[in-house]
DRENPA-3360 file (N, C-alpha, C; in nm, 2 decimals, always signed):
BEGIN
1 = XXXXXXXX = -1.71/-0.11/-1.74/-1.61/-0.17/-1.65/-1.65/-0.14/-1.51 ~ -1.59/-0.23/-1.41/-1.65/-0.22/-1.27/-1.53/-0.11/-1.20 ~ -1.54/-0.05/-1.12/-1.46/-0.06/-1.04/-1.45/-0.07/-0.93 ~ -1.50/-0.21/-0.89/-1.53/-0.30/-0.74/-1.44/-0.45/-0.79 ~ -1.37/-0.43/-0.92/-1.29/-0.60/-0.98/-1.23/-0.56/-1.08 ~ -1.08/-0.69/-1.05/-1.04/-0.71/-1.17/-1.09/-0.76/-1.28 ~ -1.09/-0.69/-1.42/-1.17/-0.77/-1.50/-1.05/-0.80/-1.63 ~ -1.09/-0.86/-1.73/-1.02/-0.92/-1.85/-0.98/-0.80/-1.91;
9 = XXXXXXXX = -0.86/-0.74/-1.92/-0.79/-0.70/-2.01/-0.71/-0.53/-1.91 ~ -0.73/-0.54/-1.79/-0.70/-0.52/-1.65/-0.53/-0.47/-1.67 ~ -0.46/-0.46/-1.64/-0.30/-0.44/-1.59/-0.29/-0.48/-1.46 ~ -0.23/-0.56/-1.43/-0.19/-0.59/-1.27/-0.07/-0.62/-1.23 ~ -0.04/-0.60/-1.11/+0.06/-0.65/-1.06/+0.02/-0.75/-0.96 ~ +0.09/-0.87/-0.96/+0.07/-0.97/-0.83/+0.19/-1.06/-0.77 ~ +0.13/-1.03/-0.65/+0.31/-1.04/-0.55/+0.28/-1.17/-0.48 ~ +0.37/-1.21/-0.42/+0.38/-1.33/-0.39/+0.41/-1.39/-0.26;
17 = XXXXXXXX = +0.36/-1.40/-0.16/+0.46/-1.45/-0.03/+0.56/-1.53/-0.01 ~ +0.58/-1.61/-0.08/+0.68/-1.72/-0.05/+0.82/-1.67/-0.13 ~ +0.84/-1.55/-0.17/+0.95/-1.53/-0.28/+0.94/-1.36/-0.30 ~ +1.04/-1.34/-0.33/+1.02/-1.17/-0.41/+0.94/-1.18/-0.53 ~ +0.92/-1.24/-0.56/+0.84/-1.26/-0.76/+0.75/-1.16/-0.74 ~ +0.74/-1.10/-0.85/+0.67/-1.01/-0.89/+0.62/-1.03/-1.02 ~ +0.47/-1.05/-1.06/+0.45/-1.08/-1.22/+0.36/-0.95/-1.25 ~ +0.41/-0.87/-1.34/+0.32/-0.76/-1.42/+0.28/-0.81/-1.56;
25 = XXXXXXXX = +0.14/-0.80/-1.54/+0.15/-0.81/-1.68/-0.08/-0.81/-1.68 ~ -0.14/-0.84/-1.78/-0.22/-0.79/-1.87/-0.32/-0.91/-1.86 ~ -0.42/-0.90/-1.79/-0.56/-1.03/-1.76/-0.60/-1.06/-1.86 ~ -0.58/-1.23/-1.91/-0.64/-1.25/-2.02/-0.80/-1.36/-1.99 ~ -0.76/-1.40/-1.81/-0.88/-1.48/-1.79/-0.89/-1.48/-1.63 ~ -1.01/-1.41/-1.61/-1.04/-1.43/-1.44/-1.12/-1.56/-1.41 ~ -1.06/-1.63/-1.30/-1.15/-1.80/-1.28/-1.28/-1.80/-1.26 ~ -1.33/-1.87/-1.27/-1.50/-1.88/-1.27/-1.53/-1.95/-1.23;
33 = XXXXXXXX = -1.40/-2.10/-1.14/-1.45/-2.17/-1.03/-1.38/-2.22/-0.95 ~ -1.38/-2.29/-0.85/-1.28/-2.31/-0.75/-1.20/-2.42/-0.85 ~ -1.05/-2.37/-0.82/-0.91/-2.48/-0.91/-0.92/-2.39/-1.01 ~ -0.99/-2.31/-1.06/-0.95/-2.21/-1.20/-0.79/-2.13/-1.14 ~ -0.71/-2.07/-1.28/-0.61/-1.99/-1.23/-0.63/-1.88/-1.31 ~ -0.62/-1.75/-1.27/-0.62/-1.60/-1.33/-0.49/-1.65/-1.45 ~ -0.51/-1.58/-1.54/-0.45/-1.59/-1.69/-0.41/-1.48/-1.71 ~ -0.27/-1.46/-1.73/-0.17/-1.30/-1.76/-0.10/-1.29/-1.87;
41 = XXXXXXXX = -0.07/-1.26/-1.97/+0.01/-1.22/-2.07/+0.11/-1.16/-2.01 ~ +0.25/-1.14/-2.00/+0.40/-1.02/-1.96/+0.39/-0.97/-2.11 ~ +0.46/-0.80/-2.07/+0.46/-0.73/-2.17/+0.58/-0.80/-2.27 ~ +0.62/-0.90/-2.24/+0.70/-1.00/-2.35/+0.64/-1.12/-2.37 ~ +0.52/-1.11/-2.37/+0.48/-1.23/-2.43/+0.45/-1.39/-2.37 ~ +0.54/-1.36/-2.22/+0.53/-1.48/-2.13/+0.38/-1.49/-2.11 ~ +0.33/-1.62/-2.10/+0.18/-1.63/-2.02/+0.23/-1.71/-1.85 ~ +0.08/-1.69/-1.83/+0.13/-1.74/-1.64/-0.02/-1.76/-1.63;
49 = XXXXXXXX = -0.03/-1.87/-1.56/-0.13/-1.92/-1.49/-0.08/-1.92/-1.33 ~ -0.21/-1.80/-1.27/-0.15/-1.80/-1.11/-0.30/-1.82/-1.03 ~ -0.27/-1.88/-0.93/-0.33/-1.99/-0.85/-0.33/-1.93/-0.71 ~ -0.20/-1.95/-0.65/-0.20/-1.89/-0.54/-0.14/-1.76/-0.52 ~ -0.16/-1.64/-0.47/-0.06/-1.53/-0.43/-0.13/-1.44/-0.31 ~ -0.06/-1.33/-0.29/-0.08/-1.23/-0.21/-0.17/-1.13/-0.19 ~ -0.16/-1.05/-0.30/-0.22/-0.93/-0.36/-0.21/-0.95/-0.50 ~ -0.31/-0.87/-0.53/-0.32/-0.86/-0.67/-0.39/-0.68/-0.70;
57 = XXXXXXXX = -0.28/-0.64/-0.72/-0.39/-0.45/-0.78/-0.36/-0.43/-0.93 ~ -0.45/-0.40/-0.94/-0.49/-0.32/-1.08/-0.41/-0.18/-1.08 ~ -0.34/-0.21/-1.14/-0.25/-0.08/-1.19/-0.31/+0.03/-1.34 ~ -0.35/-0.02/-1.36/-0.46/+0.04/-1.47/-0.54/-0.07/-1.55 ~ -0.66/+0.04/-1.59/-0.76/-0.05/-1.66/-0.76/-0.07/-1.78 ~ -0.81/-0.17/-1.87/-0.76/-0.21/-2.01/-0.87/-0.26/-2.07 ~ -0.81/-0.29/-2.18/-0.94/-0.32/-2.34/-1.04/-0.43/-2.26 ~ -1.18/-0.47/-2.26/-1.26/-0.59/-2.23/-1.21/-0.68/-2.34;
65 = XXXX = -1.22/-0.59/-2.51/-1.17/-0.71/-2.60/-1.08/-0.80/-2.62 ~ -0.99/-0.79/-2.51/-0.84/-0.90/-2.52/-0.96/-1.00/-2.52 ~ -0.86/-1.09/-2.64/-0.82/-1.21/-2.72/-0.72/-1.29/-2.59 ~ -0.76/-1.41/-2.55/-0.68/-1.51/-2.46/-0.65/-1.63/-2.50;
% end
């Protein structure tokens, strides 16, 4: 695992400028080209496809094996 990136199976939190939103939750897919969107599982099971935001940190590091 790097620790210069987020990679697939990651914890993160990512915040938002246009809003309070805050989405925590578990990288199932980092984009690979421009118009891709990072891929998140919530610890309930929500998925999210995010596109645009603020920050994004790694709150802790996680399995490479996640299934997406």
């Amino acid at each position: 695992m790097s620790n210069t990136k987020i990679e697939v199976g990651d914890y993160v939190d990512v915040f938002f400028t246009s809003s309070d939103a805050l989405i925590n939750g578990r990288v199932l897919y980092t984009p690979q080209d421009t118009g891709d969107s990072w891929r998140l599982v919530g610890d309930d099971g929500t998925l999210y496809y995010v596109q645009i935001f603020e920050k994004m940190i790694r709150v802790a590091r996680g399995d490479m094996n996640v299934q997406g």
